[in-house]
Biopython code that builds the backbone (N, CA, C, O; Angstrom):
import numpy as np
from Bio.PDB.StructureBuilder import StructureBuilder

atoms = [
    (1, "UNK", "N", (0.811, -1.181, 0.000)),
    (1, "UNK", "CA", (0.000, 0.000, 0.000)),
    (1, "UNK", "C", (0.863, 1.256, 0.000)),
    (1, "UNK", "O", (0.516, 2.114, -0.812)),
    (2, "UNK", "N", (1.812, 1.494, 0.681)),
    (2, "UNK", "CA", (2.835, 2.343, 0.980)),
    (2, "UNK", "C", (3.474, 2.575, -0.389)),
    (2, "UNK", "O", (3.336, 3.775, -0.625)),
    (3, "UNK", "N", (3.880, 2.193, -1.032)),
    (3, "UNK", "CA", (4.378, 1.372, -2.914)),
    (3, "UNK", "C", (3.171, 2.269, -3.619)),
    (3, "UNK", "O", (3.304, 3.247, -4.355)),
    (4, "UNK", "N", (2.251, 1.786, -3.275)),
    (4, "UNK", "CA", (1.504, 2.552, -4.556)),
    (4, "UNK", "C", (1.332, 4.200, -4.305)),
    (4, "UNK", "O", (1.386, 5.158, -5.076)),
    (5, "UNK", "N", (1.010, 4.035, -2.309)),
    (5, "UNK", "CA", (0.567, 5.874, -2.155)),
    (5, "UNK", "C", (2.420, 6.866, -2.416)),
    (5, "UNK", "O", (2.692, 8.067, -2.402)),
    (6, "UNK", "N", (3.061, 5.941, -2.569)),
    (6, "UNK", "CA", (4.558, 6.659, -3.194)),
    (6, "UNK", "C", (4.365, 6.850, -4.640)),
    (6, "UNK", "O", (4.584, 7.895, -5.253)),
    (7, "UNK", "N", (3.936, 5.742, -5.122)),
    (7, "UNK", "CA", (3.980, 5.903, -6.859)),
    (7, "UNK", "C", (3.084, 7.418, -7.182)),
    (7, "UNK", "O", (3.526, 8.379, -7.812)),
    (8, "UNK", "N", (1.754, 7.299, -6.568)),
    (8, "UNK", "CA", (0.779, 8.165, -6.973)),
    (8, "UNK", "C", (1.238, 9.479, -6.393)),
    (8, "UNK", "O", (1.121, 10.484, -7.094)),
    (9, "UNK", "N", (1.859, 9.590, -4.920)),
    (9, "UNK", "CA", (2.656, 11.141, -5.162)),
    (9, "UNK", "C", (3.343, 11.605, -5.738)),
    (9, "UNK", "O", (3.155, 12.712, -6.242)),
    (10, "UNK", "N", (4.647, 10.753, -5.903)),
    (10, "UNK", "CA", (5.761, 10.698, -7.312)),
    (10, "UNK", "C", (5.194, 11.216, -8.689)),
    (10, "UNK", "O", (5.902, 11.986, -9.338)),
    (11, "UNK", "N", (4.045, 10.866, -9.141)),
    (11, "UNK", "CA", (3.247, 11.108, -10.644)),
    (11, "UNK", "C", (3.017, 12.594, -9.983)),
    (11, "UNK", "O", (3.615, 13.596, -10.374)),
    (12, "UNK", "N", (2.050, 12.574, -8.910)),
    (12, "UNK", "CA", (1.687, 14.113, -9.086)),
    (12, "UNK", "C", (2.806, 15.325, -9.035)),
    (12, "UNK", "O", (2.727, 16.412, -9.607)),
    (13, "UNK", "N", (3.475, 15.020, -8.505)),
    (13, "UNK", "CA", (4.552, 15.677, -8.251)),
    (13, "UNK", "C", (5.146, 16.022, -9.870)),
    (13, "UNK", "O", (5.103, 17.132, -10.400)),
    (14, "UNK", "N", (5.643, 14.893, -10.420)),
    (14, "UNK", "CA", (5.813, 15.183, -12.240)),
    (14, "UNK", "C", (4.807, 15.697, -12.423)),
    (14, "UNK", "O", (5.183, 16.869, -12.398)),
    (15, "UNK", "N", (3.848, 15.732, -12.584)),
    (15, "UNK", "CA", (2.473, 16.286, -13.394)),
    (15, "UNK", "C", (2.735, 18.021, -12.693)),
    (15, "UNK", "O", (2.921, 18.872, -13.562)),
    (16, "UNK", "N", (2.746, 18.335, -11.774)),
    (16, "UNK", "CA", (3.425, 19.610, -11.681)),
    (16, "UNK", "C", (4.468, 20.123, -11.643)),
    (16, "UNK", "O", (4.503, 21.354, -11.670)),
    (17, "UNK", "N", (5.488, 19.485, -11.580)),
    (17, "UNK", "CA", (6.709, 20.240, -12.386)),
    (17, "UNK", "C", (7.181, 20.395, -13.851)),
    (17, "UNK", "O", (8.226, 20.760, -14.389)),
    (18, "UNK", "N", (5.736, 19.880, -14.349)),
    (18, "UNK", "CA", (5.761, 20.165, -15.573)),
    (18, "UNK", "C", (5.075, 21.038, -16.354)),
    (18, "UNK", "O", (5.144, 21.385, -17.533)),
    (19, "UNK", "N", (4.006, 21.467, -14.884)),
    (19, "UNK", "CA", (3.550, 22.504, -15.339)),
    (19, "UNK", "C", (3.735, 23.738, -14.369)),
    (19, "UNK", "O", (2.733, 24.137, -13.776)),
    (20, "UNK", "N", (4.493, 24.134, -14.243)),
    (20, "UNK", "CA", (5.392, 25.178, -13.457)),
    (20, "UNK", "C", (4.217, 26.110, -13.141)),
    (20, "UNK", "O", (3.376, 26.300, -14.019)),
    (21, "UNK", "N", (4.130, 26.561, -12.231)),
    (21, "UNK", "CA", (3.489, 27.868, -12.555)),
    (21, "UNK", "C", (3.945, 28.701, -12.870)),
    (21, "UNK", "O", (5.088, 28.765, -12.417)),
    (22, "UNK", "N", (3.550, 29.919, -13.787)),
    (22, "UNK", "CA", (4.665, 31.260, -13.782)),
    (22, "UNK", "C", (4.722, 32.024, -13.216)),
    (22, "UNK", "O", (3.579, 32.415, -12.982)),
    (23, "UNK", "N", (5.558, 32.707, -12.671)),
    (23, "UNK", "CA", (5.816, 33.954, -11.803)),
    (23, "UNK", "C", (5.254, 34.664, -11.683)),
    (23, "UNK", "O", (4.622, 34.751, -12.736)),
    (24, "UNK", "N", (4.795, 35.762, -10.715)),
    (24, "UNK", "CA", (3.531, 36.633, -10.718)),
    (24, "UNK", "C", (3.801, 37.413, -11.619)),
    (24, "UNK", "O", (4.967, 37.806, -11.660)),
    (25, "UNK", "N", (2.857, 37.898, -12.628)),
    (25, "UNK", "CA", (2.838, 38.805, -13.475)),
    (25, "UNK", "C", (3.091, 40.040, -12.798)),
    (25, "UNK", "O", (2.252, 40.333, -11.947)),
    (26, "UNK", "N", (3.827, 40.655, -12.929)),
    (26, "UNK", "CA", (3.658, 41.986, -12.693)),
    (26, "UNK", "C", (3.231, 42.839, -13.452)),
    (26, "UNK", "O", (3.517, 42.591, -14.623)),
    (27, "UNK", "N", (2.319, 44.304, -13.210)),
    (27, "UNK", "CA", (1.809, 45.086, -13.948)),
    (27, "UNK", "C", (3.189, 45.684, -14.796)),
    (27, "UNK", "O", (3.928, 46.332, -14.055)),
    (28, "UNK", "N", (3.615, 45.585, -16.089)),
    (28, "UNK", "CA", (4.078, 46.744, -16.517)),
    (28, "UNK", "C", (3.422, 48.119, -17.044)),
    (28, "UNK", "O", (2.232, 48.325, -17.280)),
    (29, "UNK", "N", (4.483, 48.985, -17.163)),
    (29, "UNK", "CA", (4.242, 50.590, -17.270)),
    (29, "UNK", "C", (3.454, 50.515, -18.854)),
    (29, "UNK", "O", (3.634, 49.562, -19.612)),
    (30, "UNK", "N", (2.720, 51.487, -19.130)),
    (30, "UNK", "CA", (2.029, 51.513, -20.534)),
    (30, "UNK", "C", (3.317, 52.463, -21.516)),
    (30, "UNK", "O", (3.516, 53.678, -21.492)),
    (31, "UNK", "N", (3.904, 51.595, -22.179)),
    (31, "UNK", "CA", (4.801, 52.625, -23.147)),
    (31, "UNK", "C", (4.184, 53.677, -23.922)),
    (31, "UNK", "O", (4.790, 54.667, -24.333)),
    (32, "UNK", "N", (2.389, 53.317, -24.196)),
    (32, "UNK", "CA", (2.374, 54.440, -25.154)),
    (32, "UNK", "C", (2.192, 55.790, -24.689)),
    (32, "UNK", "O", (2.491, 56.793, -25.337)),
    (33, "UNK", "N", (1.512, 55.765, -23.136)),
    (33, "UNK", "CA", (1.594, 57.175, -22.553)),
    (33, "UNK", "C", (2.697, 57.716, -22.463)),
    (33, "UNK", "O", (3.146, 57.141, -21.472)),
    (34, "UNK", "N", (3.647, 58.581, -22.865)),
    (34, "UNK", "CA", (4.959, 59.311, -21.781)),
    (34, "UNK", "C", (4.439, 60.334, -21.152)),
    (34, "UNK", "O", (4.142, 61.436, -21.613)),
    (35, "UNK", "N", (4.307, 59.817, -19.768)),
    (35, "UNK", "CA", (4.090, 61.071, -18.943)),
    (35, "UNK", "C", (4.860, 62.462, -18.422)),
    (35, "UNK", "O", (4.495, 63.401, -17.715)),
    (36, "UNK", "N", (6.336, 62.073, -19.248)),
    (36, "UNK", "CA", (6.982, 62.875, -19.403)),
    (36, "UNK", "C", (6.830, 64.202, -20.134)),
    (36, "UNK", "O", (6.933, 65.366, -19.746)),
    (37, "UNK", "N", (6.502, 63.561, -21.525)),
    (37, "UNK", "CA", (5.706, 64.479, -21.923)),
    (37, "UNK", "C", (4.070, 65.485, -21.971)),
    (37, "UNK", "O", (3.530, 66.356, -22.654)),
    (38, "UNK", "N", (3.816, 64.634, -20.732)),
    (38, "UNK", "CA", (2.043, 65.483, -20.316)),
    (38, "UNK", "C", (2.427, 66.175, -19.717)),
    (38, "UNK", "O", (1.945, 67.307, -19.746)),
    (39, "UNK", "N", (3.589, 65.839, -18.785)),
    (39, "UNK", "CA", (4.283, 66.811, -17.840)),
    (39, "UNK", "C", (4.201, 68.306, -18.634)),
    (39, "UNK", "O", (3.439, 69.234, -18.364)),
    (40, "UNK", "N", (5.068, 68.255, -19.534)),
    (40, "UNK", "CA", (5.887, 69.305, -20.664)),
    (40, "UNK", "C", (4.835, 70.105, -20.942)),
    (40, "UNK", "O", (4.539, 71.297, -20.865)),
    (41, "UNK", "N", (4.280, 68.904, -21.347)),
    (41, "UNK", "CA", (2.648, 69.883, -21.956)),
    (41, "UNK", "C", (2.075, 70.736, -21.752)),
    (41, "UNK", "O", (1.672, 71.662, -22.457)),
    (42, "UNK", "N", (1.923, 70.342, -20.104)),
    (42, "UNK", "CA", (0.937, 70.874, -19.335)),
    (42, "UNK", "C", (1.764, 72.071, -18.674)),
    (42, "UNK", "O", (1.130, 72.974, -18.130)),
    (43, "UNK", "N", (3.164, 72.107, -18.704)),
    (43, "UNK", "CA", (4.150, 73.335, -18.279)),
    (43, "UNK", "C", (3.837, 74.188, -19.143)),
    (43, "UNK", "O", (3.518, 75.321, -18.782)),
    (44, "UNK", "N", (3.860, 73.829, -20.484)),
    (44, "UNK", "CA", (4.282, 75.048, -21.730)),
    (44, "UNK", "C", (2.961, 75.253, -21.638)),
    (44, "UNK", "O", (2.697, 76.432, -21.874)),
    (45, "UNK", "N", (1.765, 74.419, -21.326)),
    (45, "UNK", "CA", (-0.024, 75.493, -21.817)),
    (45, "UNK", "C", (0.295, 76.554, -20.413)),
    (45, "UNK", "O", (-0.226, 77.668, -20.472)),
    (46, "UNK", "N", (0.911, 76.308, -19.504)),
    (46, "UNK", "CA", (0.736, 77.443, -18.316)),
    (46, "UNK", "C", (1.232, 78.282, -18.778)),
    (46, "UNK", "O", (0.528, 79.270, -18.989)),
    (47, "UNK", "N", (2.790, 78.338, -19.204)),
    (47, "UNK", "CA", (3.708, 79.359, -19.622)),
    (47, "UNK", "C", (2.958, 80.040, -21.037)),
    (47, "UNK", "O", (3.514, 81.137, -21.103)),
    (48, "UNK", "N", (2.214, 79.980, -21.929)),
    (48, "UNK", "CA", (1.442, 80.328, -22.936)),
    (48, "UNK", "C", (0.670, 80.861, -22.126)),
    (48, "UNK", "O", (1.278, 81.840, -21.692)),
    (49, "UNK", "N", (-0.859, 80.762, -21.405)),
    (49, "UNK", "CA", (-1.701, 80.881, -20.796)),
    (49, "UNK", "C", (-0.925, 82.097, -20.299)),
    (49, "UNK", "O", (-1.148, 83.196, -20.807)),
    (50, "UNK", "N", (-0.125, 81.964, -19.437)),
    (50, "UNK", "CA", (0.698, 83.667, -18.491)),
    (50, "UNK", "C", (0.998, 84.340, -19.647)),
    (50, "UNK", "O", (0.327, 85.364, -19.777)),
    (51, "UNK", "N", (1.658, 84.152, -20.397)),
    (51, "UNK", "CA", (2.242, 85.373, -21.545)),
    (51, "UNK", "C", (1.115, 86.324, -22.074)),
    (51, "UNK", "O", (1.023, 87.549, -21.992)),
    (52, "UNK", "N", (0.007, 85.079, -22.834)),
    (52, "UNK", "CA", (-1.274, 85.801, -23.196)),
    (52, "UNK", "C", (-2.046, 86.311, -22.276)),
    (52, "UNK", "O", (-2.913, 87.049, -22.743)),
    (53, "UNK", "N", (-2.052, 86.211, -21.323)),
    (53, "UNK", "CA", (-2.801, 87.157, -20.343)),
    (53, "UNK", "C", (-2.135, 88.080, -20.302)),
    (53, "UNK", "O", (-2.869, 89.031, -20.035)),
    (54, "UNK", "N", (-0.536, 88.586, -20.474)),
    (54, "UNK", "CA", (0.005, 89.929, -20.426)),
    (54, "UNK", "C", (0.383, 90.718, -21.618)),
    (54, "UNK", "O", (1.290, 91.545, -21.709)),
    (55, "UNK", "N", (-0.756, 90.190, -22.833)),
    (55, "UNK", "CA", (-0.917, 90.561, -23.949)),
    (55, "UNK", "C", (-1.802, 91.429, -23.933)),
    (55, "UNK", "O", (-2.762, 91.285, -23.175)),
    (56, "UNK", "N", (-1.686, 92.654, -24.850)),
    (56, "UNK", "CA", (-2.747, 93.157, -25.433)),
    (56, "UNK", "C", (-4.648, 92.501, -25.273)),
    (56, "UNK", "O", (-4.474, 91.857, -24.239)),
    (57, "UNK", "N", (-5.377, 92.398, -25.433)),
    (57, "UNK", "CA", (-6.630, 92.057, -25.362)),
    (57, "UNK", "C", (-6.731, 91.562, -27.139)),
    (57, "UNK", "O", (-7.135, 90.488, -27.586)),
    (58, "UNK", "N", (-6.314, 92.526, -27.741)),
    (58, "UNK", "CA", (-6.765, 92.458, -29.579)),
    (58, "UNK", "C", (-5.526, 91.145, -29.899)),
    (58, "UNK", "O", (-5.887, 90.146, -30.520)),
    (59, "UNK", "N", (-4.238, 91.267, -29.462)),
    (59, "UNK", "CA", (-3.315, 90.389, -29.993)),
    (59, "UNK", "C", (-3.600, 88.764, -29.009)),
    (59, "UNK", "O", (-3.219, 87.675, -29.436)),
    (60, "UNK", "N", (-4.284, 88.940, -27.759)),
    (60, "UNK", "CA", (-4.671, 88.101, -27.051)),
    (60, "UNK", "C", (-5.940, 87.318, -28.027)),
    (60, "UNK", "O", (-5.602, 86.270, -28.577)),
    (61, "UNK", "N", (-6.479, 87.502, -28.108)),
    (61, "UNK", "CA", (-7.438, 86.914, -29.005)),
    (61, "UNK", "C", (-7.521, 86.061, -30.356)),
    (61, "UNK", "O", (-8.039, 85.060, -30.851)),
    (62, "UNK", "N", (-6.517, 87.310, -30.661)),
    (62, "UNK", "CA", (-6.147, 86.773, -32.338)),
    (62, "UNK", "C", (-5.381, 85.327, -31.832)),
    (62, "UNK", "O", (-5.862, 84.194, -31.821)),
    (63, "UNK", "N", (-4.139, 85.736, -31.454)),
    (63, "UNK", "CA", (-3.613, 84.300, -31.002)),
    (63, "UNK", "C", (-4.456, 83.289, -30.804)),
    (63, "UNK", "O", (-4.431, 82.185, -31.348)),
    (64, "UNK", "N", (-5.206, 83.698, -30.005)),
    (64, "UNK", "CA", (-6.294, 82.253, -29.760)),
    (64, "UNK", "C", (-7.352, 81.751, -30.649)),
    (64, "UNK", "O", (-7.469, 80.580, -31.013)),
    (65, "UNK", "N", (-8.011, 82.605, -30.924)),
    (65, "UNK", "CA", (-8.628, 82.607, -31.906)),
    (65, "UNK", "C", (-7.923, 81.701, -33.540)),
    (65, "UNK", "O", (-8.626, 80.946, -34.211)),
    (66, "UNK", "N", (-6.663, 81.980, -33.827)),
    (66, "UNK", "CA", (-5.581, 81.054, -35.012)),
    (66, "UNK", "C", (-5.404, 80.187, -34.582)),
    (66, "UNK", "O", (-6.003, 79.219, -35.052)),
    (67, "UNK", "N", (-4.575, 79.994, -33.543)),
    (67, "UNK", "CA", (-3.934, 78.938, -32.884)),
    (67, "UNK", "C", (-4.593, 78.098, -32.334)),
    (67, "UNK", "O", (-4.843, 77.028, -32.889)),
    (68, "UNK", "N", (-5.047, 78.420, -31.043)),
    (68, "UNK", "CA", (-5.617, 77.521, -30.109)),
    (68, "UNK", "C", (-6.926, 77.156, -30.519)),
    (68, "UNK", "O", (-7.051, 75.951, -30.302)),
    (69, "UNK", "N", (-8.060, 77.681, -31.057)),
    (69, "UNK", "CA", (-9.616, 77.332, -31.583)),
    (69, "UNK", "C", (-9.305, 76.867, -33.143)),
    (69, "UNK", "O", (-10.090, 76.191, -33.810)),
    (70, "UNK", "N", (-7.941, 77.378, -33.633)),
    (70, "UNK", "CA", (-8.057, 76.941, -35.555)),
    (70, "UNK", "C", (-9.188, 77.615, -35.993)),
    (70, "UNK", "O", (-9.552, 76.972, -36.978)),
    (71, "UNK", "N", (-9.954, 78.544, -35.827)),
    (71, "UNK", "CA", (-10.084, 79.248, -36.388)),
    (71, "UNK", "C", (-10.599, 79.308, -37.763)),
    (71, "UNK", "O", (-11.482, 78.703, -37.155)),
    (72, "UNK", "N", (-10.982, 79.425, -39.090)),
    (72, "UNK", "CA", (-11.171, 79.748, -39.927)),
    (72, "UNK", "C", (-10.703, 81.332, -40.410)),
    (72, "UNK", "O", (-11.208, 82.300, -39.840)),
    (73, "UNK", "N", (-9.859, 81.483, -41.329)),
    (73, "UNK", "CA", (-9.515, 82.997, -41.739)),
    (73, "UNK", "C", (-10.033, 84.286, -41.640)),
    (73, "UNK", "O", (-9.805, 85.316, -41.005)),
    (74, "UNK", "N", (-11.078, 83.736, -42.778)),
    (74, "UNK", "CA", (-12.497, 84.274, -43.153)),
    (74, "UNK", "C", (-12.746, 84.904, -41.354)),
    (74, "UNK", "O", (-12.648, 85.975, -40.756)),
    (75, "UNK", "N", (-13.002, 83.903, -41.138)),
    (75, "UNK", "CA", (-13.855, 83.913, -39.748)),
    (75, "UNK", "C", (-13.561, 85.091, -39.249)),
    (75, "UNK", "O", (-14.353, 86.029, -39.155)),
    (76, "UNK", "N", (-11.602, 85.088, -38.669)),
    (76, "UNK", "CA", (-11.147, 85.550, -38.010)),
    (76, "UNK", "C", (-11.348, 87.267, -38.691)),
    (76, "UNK", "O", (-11.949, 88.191, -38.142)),
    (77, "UNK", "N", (-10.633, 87.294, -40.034)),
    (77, "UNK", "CA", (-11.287, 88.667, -40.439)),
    (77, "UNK", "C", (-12.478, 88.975, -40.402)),
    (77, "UNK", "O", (-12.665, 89.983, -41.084)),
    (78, "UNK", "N", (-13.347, 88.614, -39.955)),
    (78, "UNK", "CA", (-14.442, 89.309, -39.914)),
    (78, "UNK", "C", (-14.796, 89.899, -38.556)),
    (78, "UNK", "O", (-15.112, 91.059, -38.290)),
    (79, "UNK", "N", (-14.716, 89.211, -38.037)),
    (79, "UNK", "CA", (-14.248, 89.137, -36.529)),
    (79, "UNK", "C", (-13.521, 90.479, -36.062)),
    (79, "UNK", "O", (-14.009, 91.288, -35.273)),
    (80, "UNK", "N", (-12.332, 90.579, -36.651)),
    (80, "UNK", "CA", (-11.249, 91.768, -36.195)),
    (80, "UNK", "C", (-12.291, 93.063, -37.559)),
    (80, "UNK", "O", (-12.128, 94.233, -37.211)),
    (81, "UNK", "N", (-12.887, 92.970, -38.420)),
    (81, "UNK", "CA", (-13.782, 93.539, -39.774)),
    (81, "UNK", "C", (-12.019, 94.226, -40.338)),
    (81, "UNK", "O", (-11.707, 95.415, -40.266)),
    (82, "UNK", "N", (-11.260, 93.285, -40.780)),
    (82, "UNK", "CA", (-10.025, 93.457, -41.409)),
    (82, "UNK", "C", (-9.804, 92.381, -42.874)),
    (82, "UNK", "O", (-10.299, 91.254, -42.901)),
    (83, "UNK", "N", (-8.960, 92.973, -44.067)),
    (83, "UNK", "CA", (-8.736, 91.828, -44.711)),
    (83, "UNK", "C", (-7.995, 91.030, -44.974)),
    (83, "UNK", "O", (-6.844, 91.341, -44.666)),
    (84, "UNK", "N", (-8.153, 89.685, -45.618)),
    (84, "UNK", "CA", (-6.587, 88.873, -45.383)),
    (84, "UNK", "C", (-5.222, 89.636, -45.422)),
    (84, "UNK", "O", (-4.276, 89.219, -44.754)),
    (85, "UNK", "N", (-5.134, 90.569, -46.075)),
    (85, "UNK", "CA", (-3.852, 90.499, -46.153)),
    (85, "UNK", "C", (-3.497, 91.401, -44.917)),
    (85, "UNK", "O", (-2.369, 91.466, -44.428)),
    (86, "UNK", "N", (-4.473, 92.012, -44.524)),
    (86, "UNK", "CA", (-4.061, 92.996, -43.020)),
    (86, "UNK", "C", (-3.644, 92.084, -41.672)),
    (86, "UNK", "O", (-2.807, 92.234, -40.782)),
    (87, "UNK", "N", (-4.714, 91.003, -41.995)),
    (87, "UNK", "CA", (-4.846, 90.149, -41.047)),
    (87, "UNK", "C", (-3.686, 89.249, -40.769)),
    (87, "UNK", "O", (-3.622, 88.668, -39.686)),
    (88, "UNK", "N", (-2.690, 89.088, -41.761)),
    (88, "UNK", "CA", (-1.529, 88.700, -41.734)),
    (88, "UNK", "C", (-0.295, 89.299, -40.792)),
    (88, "UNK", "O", (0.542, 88.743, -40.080)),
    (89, "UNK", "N", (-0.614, 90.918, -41.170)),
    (89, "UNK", "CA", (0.226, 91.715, -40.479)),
    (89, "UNK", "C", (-0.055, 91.550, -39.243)),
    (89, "UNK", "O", (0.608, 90.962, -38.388)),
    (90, "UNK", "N", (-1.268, 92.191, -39.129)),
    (90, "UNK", "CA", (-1.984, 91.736, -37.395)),
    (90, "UNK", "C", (-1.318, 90.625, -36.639)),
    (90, "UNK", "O", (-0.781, 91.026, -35.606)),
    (91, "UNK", "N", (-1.213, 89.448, -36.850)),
    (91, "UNK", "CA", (-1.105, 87.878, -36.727)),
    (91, "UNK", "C", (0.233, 88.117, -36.529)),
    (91, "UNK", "O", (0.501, 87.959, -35.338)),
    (92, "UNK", "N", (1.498, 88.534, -37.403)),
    (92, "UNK", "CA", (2.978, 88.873, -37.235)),
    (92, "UNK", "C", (3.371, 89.695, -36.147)),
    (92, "UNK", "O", (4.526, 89.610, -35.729)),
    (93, "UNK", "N", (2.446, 90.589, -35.564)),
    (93, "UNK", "CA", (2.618, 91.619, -34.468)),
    (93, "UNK", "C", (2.588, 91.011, -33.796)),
    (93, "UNK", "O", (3.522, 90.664, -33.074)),
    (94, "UNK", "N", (1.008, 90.491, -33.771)),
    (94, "UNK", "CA", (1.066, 89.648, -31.673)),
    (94, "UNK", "C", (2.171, 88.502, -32.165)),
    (94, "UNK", "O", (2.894, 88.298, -31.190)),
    (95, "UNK", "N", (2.376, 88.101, -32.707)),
    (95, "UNK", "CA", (3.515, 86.968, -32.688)),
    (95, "UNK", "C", (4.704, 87.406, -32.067)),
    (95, "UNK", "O", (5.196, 86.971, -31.026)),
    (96, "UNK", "N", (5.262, 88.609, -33.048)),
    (96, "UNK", "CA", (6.536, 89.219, -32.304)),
    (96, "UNK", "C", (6.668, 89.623, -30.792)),
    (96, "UNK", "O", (7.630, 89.414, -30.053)),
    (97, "UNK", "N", (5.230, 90.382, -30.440)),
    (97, "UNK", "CA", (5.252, 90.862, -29.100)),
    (97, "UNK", "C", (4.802, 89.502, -28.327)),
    (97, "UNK", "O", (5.355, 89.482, -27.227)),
    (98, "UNK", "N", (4.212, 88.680, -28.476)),
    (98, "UNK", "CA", (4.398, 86.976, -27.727)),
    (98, "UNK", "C", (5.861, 86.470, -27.653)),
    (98, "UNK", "O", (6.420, 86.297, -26.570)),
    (99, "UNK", "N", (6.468, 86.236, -28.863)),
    (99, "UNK", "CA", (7.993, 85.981, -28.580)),
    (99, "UNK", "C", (8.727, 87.149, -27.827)),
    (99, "UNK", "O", (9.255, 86.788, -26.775)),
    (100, "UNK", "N", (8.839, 88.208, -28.087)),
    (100, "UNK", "CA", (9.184, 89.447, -26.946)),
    (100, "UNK", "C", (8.773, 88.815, -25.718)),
    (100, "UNK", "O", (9.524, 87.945, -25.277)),
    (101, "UNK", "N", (7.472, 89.156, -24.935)),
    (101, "UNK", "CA", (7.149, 88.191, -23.960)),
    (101, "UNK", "C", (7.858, 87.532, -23.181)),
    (101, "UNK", "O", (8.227, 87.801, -22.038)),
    (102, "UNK", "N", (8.163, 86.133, -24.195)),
    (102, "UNK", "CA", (8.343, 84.844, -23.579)),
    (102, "UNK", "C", (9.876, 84.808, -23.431)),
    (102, "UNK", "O", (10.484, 84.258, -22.513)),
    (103, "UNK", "N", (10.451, 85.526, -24.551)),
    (103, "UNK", "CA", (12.106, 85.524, -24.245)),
    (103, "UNK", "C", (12.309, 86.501, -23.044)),
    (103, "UNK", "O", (13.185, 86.192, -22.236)),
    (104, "UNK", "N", (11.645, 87.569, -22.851)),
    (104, "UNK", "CA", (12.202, 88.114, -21.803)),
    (104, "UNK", "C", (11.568, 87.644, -20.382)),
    (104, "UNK", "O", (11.638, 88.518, -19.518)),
    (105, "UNK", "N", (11.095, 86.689, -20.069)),
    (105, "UNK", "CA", (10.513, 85.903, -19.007)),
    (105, "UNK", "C", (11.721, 84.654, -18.829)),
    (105, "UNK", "O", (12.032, 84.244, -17.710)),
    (106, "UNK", "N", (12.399, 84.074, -20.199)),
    (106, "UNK", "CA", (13.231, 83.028, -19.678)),
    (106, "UNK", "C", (14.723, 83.648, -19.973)),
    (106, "UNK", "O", (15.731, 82.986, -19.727)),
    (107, "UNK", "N", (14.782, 84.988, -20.526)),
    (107, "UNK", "CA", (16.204, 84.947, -19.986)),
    (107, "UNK", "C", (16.176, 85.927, -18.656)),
    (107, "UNK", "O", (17.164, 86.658, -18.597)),
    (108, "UNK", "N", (15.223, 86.080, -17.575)),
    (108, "UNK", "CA", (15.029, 86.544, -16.880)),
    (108, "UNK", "C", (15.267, 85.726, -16.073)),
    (108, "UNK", "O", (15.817, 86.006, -15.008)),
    (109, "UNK", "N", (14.990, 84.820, -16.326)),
    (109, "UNK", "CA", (14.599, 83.439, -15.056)),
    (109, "UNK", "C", (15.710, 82.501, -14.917)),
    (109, "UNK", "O", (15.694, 81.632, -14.045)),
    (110, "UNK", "N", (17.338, 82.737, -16.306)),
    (110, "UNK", "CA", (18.504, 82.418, -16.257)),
    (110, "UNK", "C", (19.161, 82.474, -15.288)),
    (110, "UNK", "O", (20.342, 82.130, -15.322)),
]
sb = StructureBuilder()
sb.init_structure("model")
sb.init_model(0)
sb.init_chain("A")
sb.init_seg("    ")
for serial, (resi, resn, name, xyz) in enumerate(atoms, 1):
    if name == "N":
        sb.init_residue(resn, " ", resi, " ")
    sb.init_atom(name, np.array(xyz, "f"), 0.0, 1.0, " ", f" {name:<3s}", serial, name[0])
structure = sb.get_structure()
C-alpha cells in the first residue's frame, strides 16, 4: 500500500513540475503614454496661458482665436472687420510681441 501511495505522489509531483506555474505577473508601465511628456505639456499650456494674459486684449485673441480654436480665416477677419492680407500683419505683431514676452521671461529666469 505504501508502494503505490509513493507511486501516486511521485506522478503528481511530475504532473506539476511540468507545469510550473509562472511567476507573478507583474503590472508593466504603458509605453504608449509618456508622462513625461504630459508633464511638458501641461508646463508650456501654463507658460502660454501667463504670456497671453500679459498681452494686449486684440493680440490676445487673435492668437487664440488662429492657434488655439483653428479658427477659420475668413472667420477671423471678420471678426477683427479686417482683410486677409491685413490680417496677416496683425497675426505677425502679436507673434513678435508673444515671442518678446516669452524671451524676456526666460532669460530673466537664467
Amino acid at each position: 500500500m505504501s508502494a503505490v501511495c509513493y507511486n501516486v505522489m511521485m506522478e503528481l509531483i511530475r504532473g506539476e513540475m511540468r507545469h510550473e506555474p509562472s511567476a507573478p505577473r507583474l503590472d508593466q508601465a504603458d509605453d504608449r503614454v509618456d508622462l513625461q511628456l504630459l508633464l511638458v505639456t501641461r508646463q508650456r499650456r501654463r507658460q502660454v496661458d501667463s504670456i497671453l494674459e500679459q498681452l494686449p486684449e486684440k493680440d490676445r485673441e487673435l492668437l487664440r482665436m488662429f492657434f488655439l480654436e483653428e479658427c477659420d480665416k475668413s472667420e477671423i477677419c471678420k471678426h477683427f472687420n479686417v482683410g486677409q492680407d491685413y490680417l496677416r500683419v496683425l497675426l505677425h505683431r502679436a507673434k513678435l510681441r508673444f515671442r518678446s514676452m516669452h524671451s524676456e521671461r526666460f532669460s530673466a529666469a537664467s
